[in-house]
C-alpha positions as CSV (number, residue, x, y, z in Angstrom):
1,X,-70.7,-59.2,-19.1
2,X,-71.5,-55.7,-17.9
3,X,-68.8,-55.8,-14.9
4,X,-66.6,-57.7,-17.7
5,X,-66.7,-54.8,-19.9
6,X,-66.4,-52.1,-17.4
7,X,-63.4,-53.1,-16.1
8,X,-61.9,-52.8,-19.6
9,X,-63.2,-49.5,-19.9
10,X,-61.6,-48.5,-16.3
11,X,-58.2,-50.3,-17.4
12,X,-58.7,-48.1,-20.7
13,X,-59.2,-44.9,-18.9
14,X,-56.0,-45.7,-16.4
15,X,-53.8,-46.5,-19.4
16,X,-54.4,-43.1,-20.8
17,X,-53.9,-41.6,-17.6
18,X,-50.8,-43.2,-17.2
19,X,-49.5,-41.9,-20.3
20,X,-50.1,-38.6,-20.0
21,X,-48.9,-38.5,-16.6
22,X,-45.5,-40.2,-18.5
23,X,-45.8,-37.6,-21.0
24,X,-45.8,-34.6,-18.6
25,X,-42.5,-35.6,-16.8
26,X,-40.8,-35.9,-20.6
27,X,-40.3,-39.5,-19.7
28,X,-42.6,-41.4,-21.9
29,X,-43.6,-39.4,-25.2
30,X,-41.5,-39.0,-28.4
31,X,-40.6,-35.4,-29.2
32,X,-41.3,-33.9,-32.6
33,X,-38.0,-34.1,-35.0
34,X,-37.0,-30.3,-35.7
35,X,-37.1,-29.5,-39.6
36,X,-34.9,-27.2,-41.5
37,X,-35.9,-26.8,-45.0
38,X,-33.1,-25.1,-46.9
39,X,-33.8,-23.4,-50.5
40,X,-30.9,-22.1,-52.9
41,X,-30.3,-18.9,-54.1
42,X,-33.7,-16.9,-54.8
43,X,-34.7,-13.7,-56.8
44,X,-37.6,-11.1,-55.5
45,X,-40.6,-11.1,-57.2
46,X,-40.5,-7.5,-57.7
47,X,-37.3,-7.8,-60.0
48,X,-38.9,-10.4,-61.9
49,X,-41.8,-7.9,-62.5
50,X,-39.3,-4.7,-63.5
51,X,-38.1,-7.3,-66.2
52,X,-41.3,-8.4,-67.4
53,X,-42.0,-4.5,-67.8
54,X,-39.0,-4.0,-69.2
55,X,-39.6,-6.9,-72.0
56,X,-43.0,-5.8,-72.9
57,X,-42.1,-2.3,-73.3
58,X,-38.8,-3.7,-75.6
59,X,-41.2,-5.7,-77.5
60,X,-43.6,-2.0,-78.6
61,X,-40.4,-0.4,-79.3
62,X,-39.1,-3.2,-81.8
63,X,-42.3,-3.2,-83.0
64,X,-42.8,0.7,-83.4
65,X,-39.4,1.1,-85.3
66,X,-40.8,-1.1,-88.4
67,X,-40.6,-0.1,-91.5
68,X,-44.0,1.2,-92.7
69,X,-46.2,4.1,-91.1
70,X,-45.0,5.8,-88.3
71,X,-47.4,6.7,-85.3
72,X,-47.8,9.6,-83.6
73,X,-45.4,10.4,-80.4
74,X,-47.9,10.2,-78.1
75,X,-49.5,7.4,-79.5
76,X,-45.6,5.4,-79.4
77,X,-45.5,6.7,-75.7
78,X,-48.9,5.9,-74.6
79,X,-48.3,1.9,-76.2
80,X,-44.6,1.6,-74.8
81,X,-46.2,3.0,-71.6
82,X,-49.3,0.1,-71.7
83,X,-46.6,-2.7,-72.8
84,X,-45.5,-2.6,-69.0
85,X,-49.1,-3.6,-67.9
86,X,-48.5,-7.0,-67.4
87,X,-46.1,-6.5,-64.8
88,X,-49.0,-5.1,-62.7
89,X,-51.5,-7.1,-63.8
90,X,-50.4,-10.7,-64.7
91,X,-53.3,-12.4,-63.8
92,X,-55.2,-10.3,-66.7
93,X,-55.3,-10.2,-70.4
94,X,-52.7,-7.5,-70.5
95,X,-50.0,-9.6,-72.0
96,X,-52.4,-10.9,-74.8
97,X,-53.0,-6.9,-75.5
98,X,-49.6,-6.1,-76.0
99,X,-49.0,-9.3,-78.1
100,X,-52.5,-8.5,-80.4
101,X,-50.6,-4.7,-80.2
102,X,-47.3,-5.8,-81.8
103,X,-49.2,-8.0,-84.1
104,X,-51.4,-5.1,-85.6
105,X,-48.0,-2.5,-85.6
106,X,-46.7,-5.6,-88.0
107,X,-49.7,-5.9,-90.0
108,X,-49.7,-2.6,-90.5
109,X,-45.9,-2.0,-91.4
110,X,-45.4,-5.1,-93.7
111,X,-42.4,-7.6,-93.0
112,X,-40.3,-6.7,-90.9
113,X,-36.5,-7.2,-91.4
114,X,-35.2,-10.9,-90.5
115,X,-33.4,-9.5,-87.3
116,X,-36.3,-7.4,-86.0
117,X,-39.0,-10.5,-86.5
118,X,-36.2,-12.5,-84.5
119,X,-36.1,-10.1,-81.6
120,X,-39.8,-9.8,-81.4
121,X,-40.5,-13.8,-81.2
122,X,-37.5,-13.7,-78.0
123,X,-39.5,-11.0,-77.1
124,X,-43.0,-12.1,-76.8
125,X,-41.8,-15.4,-75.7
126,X,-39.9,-14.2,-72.5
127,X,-43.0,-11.5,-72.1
128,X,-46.0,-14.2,-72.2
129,X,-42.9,-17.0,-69.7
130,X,-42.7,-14.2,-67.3
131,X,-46.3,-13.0,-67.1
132,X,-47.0,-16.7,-66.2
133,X,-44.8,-16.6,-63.4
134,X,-45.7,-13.1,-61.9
135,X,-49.2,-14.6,-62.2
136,X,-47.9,-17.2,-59.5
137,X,-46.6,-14.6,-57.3
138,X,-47.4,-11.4,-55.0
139,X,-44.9,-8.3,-54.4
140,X,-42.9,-10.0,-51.8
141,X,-42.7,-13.4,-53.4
142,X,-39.1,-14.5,-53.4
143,X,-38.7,-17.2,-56.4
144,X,-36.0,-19.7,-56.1
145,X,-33.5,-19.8,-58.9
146,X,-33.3,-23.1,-59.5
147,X,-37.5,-23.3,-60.3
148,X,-36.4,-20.7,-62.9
149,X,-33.4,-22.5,-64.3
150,X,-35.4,-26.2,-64.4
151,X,-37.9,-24.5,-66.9
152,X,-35.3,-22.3,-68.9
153,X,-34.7,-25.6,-71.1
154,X,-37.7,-26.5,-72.6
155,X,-38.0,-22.6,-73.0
156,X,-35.1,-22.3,-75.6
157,X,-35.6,-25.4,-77.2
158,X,-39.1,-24.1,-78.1
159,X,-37.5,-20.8,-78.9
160,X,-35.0,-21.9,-81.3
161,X,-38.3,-23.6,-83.6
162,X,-39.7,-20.7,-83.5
163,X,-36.9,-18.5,-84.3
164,X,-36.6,-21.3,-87.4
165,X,-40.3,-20.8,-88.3
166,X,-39.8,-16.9,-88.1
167,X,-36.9,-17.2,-90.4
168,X,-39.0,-19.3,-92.9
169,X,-41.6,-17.0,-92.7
170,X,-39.4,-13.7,-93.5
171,X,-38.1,-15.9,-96.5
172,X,-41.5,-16.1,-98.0
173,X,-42.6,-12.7,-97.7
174,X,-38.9,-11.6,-99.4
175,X,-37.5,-10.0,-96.6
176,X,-34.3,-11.7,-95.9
177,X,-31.0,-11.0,-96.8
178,X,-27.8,-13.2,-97.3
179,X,-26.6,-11.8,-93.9
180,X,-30.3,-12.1,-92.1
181,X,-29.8,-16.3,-92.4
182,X,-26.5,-16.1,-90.7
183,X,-27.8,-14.0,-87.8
184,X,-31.1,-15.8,-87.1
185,X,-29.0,-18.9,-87.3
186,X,-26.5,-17.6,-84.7
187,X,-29.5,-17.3,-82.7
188,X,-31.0,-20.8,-83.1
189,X,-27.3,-22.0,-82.2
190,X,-26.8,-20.0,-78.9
191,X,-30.2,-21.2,-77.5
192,X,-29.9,-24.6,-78.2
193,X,-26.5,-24.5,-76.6
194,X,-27.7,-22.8,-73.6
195,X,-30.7,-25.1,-73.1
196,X,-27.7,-28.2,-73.5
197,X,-26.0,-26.2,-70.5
198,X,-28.8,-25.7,-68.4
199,X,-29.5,-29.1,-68.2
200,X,-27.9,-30.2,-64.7
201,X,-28.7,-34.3,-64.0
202,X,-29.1,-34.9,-60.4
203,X,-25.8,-36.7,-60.5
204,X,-22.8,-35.3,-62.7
205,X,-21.0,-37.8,-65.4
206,X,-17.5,-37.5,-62.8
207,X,-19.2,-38.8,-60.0
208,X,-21.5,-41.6,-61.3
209,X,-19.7,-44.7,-60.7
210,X,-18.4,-46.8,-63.0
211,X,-20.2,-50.4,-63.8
212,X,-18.3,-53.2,-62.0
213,X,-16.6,-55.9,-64.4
């Protein structure tokens, strides 16, 4: 039994032998396949963040220009200044700060005008979206367009309820006008549409085949 199963480990150790000798002369091994990943179009990180600065600091401004109490300059400066935080910080409660700071600013002011509370709630939304994906990314990041495009629907869709619950909101506290509904409507309208057009199937209606009789 013992010469039985040395002579299988001796046959063992030639067979591997044998292959690597194979495998040194390129005759016996299987090379690994080259791969080529190819990504669309993409968009650098650091534009993403000079947008999300640029949103929060919209969003104080909107908010500032209220009807109601007016803060002092440096005060308006120092708060547009902070809205841009989040672009530097995504990953900390800067976002929620500027929200809780637009929030106060309306508290404070009373209802704002239909058109104003409209921009604020694109505002906010697109500020709290983009702080999400900064908090996914470093400096250098490049974010493909297409990751951006697949979550854009949902986006709007949610958008345009809340630009209907904002409206309904203004209505109770009496601050719309005849020409406010139209407006906030117009927006409901465009960001339904562009969710509809956003929305790419994997295969477009003119190439799918037609069913066979």
């Amino acid at each position: 039994m013992r010469a039985a199963a040395r002579a299988r480990t001796w046959a063992d150790g030639a067979r591997r032998t044998w292959a690597r000798v194979r495998g040194a002369d390129g005759g016996g091994t299987a090379t690994v396949p080259h791969v080529e990943l190819r990504t669309g179009p993409v968009v650098g990180a650091l534009l993403l963040r000079v947008v999300l600065a640029l949103v929060g600091a919209g969003a104080v401004a909107v908010a500032l220009g209220s009807p109601g109490p007016r803060p002092t300059t440096v005060l308006a400066a120092a708060l547009t200044v902070a809205a841009a935080a989040p672009a530097f910080w995504p990953r900390s409660v800067a976002a929620g700060f500027v929200v809780l700071a637009v929030g106060v600013r309306l508290l404070v002011a009373g209802p704002p005008e239909a058109w104003r509370l409209a921009l604020l709630v694109l505002l906010v939304h697109v500020l709290l979206w983009l702080t999400a994906v900064a908090a996914r990314t470093r400096w250098d990041t490049r974010v493909e367009v297409a990751v951006l495009r697949d979550a854009a629907p949902p986006a709007l869709v949610a958008q345009a309820g809340a630009q209907v619950l904002a409206l309904g909101a203004t209505a109770l506290a009496g601050g719309v006008a005849a020409g406010d509904v139209w407006r906030v409507g117009g927006v409901v309208a465009a960001v339904l549409v562009a969710a509809v057009v956003l929305v790419r199937p994997d295969v477009p209606w003119w190439r799918q085949a037609l069913p066979e009789d």
